[in-house]
C-alpha positions in Angstrom: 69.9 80.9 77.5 73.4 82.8 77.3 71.7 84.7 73.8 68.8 85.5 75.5 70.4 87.0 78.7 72.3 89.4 76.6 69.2 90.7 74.6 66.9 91.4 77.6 65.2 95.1 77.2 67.8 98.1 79.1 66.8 101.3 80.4 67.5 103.8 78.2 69.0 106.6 78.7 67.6 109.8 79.7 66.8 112.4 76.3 67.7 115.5 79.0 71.3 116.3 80.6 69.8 114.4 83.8 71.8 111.1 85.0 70.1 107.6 84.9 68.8 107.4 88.6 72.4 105.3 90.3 70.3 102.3 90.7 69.2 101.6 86.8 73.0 102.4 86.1 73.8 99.8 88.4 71.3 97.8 87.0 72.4 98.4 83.4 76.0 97.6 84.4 74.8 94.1 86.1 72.9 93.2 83.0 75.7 93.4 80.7 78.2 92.5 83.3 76.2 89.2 84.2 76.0 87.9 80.5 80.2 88.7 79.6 80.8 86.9 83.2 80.9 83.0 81.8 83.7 84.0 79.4 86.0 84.7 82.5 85.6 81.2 83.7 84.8 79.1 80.3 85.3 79.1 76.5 81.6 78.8 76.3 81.6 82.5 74.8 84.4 81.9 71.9 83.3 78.3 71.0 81.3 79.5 67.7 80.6 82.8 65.6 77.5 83.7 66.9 78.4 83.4 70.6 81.2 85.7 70.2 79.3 88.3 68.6 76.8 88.3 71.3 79.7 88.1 73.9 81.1 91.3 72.1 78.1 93.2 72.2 78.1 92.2 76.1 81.3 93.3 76.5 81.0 97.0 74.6 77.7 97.5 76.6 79.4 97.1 80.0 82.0 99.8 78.7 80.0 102.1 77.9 77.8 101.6 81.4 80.8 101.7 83.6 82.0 105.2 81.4 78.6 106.1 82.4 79.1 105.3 85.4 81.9 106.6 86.0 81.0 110.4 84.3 78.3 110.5 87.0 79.9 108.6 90.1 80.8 112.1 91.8 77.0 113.1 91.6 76.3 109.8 93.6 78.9 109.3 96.4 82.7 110.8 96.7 83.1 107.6 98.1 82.1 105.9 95.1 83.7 107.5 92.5 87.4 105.8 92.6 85.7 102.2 91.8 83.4 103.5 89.2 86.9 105.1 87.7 88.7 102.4 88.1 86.0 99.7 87.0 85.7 102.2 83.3 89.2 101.6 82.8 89.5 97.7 83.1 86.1 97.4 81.4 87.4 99.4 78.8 90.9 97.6 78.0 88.4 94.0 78.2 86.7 95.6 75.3 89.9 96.7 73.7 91.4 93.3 73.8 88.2 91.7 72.7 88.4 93.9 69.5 91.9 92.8 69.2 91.0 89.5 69.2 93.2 88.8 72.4 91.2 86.1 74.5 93.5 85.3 77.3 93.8 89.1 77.6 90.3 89.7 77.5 89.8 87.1 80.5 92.2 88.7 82.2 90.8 92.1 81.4 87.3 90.9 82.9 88.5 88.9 86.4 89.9 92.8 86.6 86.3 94.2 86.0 85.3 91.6 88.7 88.0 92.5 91.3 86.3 96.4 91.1 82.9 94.6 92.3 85.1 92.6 95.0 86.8 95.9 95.8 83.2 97.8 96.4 81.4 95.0 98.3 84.7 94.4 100.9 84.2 97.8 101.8 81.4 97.2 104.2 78.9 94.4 104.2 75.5 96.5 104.5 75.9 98.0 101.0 73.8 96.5 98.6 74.2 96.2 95.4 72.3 94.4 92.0 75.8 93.2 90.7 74.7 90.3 93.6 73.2 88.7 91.0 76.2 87.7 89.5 76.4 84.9 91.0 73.2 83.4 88.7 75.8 83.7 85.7 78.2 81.2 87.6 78.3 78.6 90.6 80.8 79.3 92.5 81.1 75.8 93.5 81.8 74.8 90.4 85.1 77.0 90.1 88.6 76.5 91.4 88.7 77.6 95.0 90.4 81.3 94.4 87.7 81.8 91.4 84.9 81.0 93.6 85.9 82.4 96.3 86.5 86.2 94.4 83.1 85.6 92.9 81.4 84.9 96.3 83.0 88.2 97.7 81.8 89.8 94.4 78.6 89.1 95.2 78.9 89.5 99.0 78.2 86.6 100.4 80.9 87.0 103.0 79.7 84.5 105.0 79.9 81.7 103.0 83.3 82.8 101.9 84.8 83.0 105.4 83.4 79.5 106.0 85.1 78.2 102.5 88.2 80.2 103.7 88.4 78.4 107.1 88.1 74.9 105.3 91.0 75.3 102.5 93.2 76.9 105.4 92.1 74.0 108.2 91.6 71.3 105.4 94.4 68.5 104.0 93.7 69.8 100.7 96.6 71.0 98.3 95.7 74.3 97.4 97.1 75.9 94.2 97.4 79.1 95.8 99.6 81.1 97.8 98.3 80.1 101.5 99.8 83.6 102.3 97.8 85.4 100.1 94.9 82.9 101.5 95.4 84.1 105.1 95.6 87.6 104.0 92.1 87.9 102.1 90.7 85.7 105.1 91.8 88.2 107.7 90.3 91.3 104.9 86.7 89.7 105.1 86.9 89.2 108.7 88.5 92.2 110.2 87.2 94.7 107.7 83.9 93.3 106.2 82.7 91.8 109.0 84.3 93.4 111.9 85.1 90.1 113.9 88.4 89.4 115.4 87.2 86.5 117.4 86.8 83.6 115.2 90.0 84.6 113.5 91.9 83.9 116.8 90.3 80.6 116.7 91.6 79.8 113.2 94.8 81.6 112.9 95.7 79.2 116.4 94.4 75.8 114.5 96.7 76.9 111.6 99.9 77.6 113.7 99.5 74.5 116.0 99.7 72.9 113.0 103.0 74.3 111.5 101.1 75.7 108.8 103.4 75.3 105.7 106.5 75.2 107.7 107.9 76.5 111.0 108.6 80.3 109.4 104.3 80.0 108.4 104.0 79.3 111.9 106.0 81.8 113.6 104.6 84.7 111.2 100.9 84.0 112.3 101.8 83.7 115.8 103.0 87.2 115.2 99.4 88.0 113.6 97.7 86.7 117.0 99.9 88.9 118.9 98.8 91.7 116.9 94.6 90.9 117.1 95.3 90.4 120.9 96.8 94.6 121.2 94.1 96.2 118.5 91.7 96.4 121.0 93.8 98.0 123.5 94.6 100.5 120.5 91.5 101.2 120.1 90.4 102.2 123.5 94.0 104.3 124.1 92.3 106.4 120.9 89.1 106.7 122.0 88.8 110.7 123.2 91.1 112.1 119.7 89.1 112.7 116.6 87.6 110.5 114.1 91.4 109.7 112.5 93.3 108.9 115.3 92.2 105.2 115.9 93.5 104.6 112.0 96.4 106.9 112.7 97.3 104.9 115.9 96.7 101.3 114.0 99.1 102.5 111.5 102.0 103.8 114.4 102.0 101.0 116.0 102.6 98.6 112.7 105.4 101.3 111.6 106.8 100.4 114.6 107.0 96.8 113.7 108.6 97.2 110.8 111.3 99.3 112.1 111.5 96.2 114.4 111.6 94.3 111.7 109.3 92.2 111.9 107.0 93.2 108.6 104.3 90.5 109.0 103.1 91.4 112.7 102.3 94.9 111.1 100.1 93.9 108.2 97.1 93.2 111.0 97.4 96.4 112.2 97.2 97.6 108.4 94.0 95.9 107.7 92.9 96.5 110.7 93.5 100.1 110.0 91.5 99.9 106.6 88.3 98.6 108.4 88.5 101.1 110.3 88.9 104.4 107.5 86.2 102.7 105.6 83.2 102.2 108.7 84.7 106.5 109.1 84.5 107.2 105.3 80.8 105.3 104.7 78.9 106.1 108.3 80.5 109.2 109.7 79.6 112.7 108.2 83.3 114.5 108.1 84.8 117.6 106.3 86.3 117.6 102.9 89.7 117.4 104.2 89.1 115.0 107.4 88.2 112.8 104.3 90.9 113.1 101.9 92.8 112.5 105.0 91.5 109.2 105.5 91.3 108.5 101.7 95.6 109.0 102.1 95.7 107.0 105.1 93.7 104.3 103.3 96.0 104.4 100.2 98.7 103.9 102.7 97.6 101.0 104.5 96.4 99.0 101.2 100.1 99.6 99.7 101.4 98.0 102.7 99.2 95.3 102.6 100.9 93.2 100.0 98.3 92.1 97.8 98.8 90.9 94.6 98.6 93.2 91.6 95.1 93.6 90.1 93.6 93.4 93.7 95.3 96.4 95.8 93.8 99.9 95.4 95.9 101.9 97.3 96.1 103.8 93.5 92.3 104.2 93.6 92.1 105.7 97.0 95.7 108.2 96.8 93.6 109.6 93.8 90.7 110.3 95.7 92.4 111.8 98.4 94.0 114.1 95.9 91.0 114.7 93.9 88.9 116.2 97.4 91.7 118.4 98.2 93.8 119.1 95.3 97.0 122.0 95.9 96.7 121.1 99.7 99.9 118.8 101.7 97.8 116.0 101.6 97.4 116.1 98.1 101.1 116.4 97.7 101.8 113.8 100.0 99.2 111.6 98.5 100.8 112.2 95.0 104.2 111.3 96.6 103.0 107.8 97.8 101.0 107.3 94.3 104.1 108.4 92.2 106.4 105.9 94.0 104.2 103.1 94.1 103.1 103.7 90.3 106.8 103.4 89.4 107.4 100.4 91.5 104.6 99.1 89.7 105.9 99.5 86.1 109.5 98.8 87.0 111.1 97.3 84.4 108.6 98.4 81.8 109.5 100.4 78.5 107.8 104.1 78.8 106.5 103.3 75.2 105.1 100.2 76.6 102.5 101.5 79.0 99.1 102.2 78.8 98.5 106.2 77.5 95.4 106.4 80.2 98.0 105.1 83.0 100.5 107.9 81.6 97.8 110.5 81.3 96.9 109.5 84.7 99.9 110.0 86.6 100.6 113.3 84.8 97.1 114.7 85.6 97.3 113.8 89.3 100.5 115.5 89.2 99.1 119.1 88.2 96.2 118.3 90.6 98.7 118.0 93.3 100.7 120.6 92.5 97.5 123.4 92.1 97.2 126.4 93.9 95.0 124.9 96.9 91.3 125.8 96.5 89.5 128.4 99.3 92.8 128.5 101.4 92.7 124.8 102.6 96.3 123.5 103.7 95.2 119.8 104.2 97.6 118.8 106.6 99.3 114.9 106.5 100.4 113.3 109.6 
C-alpha cells in the first residue's frame, strides 16, 4: 500500500510558461507529501532497500513541488507566498539529509515540512486545503499526544484538537510536554483559529483552581483570564480608527505589561493580536503598505509569543512585510526586528556553521530594506 501511494499518476506540468492551476500544485504537493509523512512517525520507510528508495523518490518529488510552489506563490496570494517559501526550504534540507543518509535529521527535516502546513491552516479555519488528506497517511490517535495533536492542526481539524487539548490540560495524565507550551498552542487554536474566548475562560479557570503545575502555573493563568476579560473592551475602544488599530491597541496594552513586568499577562494580548492581523490580511481588501504594516506587526507579535523553535514565523511574516514594501521605514524596521531575532536565533553558532540559504537570506533582505523605496512610498511603522 505505501509503494503504491507513492506511484499514483501526477499532473504534469504545463509544456508553456503558464503555472500549474494552485490547486493541482497543491494537489501534487499532498500526493508526495502524504506518502514521505509515515517516515516522520515510524521506521516503516527505512526498514528495507526498496522502501527507502520509494521513500526517496517521495521525498525529492515534494521538493521540487514546494520549489514549484514556491516560484509561483506570488502569482496566487501575497498572503501565501511566505509559507510556500518557507515550506521549499525545509522540504529541501529533508531531501538534503535524506541524500546524506541522515535519518533522525531527515525526521526532523519533515515534522518541519509539517509545521509549514500547521502554520497555513492556523491561519483561519475556512481555508481549505487537499494537504487535509494527510491525515489518511497517519491516525493521529495512534501518535504521542503533541504528534497527533500537530497532525490534527495540519489537517485542520481544529475541533477535535481543542477537545484533545482540553483533556491532557484537565486530565491526570503525565504529559511529556511542556504544559506551558500546551496552554499556549491551546489558546492559538481558540483565540485565533476559531475566534472563541469563551470556552477558554472556562478551561483556563478549571486549570488554575487546580494549581496547575504549581502555585507560579496558577498565578500566570490567572493573569491570562485577566487579560481575555479586557480584550473585548480593547476592541470596542478601537472600533472608529482604521483597519490596524485594534492590533496596534492589542499590542500597547501587552507592551505595557511587560514594562510592568509581568511578561505572561501580555502574551494573550499577543495572540490575540495575531487573530486579529490575520482575519485583516485574509478578508479585508487593504493597500500595499496597510499590509506590509500588518505583516510587521504580525512578525512582532509571533516573536513575542514564545514558541518553540521550528514552530514561530515571525521570520516568515518580517520578510513579507519587507518584500511588499521594500526601501520604505517599515521595511527597515521590519529588517531590524528580523536581524535581531535571526541572531538570537543562531547565537552561539559558528558563521561557517550555518545554512548558506539562511546567510543568503539575511543578506538579501538586507539590500531589500535598504533600496531606494519604490513609487515614493514611505511605509510608515508605528
Amino acid at each position: 500500500d505505501y509503494l503504491e501511494s507513492i506511484q499514483r499518476p501526477r499532473d504534469p506540468a504545463p509544456p508553456s510558461e503558464e503555472p500549474l492551476p494552485v490547486r493541482v500544485q497543491m494537489n501534487n504537493l499532498a500526493d508526495a507529501l502524504t506518502a514521505a509523512l509515515p517516515a516522520v512517525f515510524s521506521d516503516l520507510a527505512f526498514s528495507d532497500l526498496e522502501l527507502r528508495r520509494a521513500f526517496g523518490d517521495a521525498v525529492g518529488l515534494l521538493a521540487s513541488d514546494a520549489a514549484y510552489l514556491e516560484a509561483h506563490a506570488d502569482d496566487q496570494s501575497q498572503t501565501f507566498a511566505p509559507i510556500a517559501r518557507s515550506l521549499s526550504r525545509d522540504a529541501e534540507r529533508a531531501h538534503a539529509a535524506y541524500v546524506a543518509g541522515n535519518v533522525r535529521a531527515t525526521r526532523f527535516r519533515m515534522a518541519e515540512v509539517v509545521e509549514n502546513c500547521v502554520a497555513c491552516h492556523t491561519r483561519l479555519p475556512g481555508l481549505q486545503s487537499p494537504i487535509d488528506r494527510l491525515v489518511d497517511a497517519v491516525d493521529p490517535s495512534t501518535l504521542p499526544a503533541h504528534e497527533g495533536l500537530r497532525l490534527l492542526l495540519a489537517t485542520r481539524q481544529f475541533e477535535v484538537a481543542r477537545d484533545r487539548y482540553e483533556a491532557l490540560l484537565l486530565g491526570d495524565e503525565v504529559l511529556a510536554v511542556d504544559r506551558r507550551g500546551l496552554l499556549l498552542d491551546y489558546l492559538i487554536v481558540s483565540l485565533r483559529v476559531l475566534n472563541d474566548y469563551e470556552r477558554p475562560r472556562e478551561v483556563l479557570t478549571s486549570v488554575a483552581e487546580r494549581g496547575g503545575d504549581d502555585d507560579g502555573r496558577a498565578r500566570e493563568l490567572r493573569r491570562w483570564l485577566a487579560s481575555l476579560d479586557s480584550i473585548e473592551a480593547i476592541g470596542n475602544e478601537s472600533a472608529g480608527g482604521g483597519p490596524l488599530e485594534p492590533a496596534h491597541q492589542l499590542l500597547r496594552r501587552g507592551d505595557e505589561l511587560r514594562r510592568a513586568g509581568r511578561p505572561g499577562a501580555a502574551v494573550v494580548y499577543d495572540i490575540a493580536a495575531s487573530g486579529q492581523l490575520f482575519r485583516l490580511i485574509e478578508g479585508t481588501a487593504v493597500g500595499e503598505e496597510e499590509l506590509a504594516e500588518a505583516y510587521y506587526l504580525l512578525g512582532l507579535a509571533e516573536s513575542r509569543i514564545g514558541r518553540p523553535p521550528g514552530r514561530e514565523r515571525w521570520d516568515d511574516y518580517l520578510e513579507t512585510s519587507i518584500r511588499l514594501a521594500p526601501g520604505t521605514r517599515i521595511a527597515r524596521a521590519s529588517f531590524s526586528l528580523f536581524e535581531e531575532r535571526w541572531l538570537a536565533r543562531h547565537q552561539g553558532t559558528p558563521v561557517f556553521s550555518l545554512p548558506r540559504d539562511e546567510l543568503r537570506r539575511l543578506e538579501t533582505l538586507r539590500e531589500l530594506a535598504a533600496a531606494a523605496p519604490e513609487d515614493g512610498r514611505t511605509g510608515n511603522a508605528t
